[in-house]
C-alpha positions as CSV (number, residue, x, y, z in Angstrom):
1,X,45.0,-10.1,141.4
2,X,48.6,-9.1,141.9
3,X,50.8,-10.9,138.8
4,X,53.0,-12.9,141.4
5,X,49.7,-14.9,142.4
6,X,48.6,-15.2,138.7
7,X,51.9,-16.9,138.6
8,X,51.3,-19.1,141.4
9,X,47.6,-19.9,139.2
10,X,49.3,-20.4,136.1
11,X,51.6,-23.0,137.7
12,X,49.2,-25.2,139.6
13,X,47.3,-25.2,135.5
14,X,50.2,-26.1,134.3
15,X,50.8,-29.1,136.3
16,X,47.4,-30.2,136.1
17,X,47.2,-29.9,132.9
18,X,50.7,-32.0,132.7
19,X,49.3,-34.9,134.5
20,X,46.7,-35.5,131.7
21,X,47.4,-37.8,129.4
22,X,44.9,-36.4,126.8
23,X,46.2,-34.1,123.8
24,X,46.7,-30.1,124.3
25,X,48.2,-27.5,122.4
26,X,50.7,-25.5,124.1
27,X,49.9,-22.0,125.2
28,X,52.6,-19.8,123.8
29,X,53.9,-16.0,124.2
30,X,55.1,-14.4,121.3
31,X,57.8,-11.1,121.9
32,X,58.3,-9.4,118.3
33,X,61.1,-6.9,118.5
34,X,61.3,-3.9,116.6
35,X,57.9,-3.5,115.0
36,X,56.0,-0.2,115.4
37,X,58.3,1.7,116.1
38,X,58.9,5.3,115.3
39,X,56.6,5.0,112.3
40,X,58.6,1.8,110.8
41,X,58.0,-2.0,110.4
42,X,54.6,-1.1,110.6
43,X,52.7,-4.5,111.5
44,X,48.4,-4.2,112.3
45,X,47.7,-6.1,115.2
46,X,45.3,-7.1,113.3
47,X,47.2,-8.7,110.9
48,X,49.0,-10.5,113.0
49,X,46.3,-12.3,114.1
50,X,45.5,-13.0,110.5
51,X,49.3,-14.4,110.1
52,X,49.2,-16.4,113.2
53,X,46.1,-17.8,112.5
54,X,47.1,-19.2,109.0
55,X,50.5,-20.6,110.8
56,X,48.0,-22.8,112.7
57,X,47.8,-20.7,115.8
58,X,44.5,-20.9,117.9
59,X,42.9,-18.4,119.9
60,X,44.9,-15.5,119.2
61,X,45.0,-12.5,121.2
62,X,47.4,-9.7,121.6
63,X,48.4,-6.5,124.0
64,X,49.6,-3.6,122.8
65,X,50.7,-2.4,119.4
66,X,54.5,-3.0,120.3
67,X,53.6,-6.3,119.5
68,X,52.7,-9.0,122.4
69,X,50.6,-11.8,121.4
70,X,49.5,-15.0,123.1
71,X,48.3,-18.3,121.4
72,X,47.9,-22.0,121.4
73,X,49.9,-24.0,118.6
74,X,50.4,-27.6,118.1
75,X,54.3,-27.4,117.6
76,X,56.1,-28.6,120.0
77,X,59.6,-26.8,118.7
78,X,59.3,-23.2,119.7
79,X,62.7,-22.2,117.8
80,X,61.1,-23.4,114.0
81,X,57.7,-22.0,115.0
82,X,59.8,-18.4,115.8
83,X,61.6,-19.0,112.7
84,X,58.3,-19.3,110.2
85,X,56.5,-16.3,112.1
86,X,59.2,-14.7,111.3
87,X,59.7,-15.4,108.1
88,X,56.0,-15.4,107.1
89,X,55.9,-11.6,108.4
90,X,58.7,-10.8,105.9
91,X,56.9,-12.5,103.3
92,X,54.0,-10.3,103.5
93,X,55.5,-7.3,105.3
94,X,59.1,-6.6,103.9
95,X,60.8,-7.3,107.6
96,X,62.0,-10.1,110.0
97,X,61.3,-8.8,113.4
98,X,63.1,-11.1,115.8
99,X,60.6,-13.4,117.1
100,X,61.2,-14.5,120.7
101,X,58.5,-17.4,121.8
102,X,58.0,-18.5,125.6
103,X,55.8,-21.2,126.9
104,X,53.6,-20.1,129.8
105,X,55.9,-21.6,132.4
106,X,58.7,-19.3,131.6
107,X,56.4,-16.2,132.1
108,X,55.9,-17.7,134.8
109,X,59.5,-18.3,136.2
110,X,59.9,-14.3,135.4
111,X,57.6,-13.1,137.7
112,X,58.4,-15.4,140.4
113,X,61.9,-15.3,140.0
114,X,61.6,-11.0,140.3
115,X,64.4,-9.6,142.4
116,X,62.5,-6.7,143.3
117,X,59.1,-7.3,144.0
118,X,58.8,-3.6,146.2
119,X,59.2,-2.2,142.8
120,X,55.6,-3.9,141.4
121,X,53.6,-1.1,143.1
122,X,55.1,1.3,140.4
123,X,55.0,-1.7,137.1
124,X,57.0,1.1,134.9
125,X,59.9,1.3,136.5
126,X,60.5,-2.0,136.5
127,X,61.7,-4.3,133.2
128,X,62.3,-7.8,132.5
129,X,64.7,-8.7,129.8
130,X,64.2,-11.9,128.1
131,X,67.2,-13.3,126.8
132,X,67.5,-15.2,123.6
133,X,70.0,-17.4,124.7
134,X,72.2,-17.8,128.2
135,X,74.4,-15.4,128.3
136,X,78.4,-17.2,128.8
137,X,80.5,-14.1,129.4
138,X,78.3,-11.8,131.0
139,X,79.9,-8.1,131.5
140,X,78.4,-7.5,135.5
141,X,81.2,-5.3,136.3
142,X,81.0,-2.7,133.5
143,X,76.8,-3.3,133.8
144,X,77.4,-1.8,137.4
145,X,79.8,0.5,136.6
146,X,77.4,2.5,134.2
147,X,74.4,1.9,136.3
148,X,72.5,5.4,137.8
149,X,72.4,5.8,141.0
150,X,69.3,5.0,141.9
151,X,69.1,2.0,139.3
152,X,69.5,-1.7,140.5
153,X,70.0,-5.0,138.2
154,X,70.0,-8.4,138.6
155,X,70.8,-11.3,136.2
156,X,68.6,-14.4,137.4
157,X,67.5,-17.6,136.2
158,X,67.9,-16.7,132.8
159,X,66.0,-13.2,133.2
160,X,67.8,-9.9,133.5
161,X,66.0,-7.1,136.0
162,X,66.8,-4.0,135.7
163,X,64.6,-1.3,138.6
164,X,64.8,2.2,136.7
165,X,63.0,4.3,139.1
166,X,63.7,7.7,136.9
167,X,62.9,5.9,133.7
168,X,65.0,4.5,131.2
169,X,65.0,6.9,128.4
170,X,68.6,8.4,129.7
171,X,69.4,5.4,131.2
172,X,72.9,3.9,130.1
173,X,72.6,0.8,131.6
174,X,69.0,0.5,129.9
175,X,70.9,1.4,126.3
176,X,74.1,-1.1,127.0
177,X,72.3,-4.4,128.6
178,X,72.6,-6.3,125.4
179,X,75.5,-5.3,124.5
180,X,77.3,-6.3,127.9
181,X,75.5,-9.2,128.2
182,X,76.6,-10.4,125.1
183,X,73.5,-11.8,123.9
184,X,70.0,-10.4,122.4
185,X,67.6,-9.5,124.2
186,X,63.5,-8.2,124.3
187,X,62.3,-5.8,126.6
188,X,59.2,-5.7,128.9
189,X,58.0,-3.2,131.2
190,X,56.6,-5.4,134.7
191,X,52.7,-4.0,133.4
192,X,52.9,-5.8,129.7
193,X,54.7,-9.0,131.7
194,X,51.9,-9.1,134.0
195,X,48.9,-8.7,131.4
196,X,50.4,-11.4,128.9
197,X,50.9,-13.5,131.7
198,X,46.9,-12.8,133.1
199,X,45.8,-13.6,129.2
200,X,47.9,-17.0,129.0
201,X,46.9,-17.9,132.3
202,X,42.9,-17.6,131.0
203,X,43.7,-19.3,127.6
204,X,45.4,-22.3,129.5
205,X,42.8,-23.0,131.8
């Protein structure tokens, strides 16, 4: 099923499952930055389960080893639950990755919100940055100065696009988002948003 209709899924769930008056967890998506990585911050997938699960998470499962994970979790304050994943990981690993936790509806308002939905036939050239905070003085004039030529961006409801048709490995825009932005940011290619959208939409259900 194409991810914008998983979207459209996940939202009718999620106001079904609003409307009830009974107790539910709340489906999360977790975004760790910087583990994995050229042989460093070396965190098991694994492990993170393991982690999780003692932090109270339920139904664990993960995508990918650059560290993706979806879960259910009584808390209700995703900022302190970031905070102690975070902190538990440098407890037993020797680093804080930065720890960026959605609820299912804002996966959901990333792929419905998409600028460029033409570019979801090829789910690699496209990448959604999740920002940690809204961004107040946003540099969009120096972001499409240093943009490639066949690159396009967008900054929308709190998500910045960015179509890289040639790849981002020499892409300067790619390497100076954050930084013009002016607030951190975690990166997803439109194929890892899609699949930890399709496994948050199951475990909500």
């Amino acid at each position: 099923m194409p991810c914008r209709g998983l979207a459209l899924i996940a939202e009718k769930t999620n106001s079904r499952s609003k409307s009830r008056n009974w107790y539910r967890m709340r489906t999360y998506v977790a975004l760790f930055r910087g583990i994995n990585v050229g042989g460093k911050n070396i965190l098991p997938m694994r492990d993170l389960i393991t982690l999780l699960e003692n932090l109270g998470s339920r139904n664990v499962k993960t995508y990918i080893q650059s560290g993706n994970a979806v879960f259910k979790h009584d808390q209700e304050d995703a900022s302190l639950l970031s905070n102690k994943i975070a902190a538990a990981i440098k407890k037993r690993h020797g680093f804080e990755p930065r720890v960026l936790l959605l609820g299912l509806e804002q996966i959901e308002r990333a792929v419905q919100s998409n600028p460029f939905p033409e570019s979801e036939s090829d789910p690699k050239t496209l990448h959604v940055h999740f920002l940690a905070s809204d961004p107040t003085n946003p540099d969009l004039g120096d972001l499409e100065r240093i943009k490639g030529d066949s690159e396009r961006f967008a900054l929308k409801d709190g998500f910045f696009y960015l179509h890289a048709p040639e790849g981002i490995g020499r892409s300067k825009l790619a390497a100076n988002a954050e930084r013009l932005l002016g607030v951190a940011t975690t990166v997803r290619n439109w194929r890892t948003v899609c699949k930890v959208l399709a496994i948050a939409t199951e475990l909500d259900d």
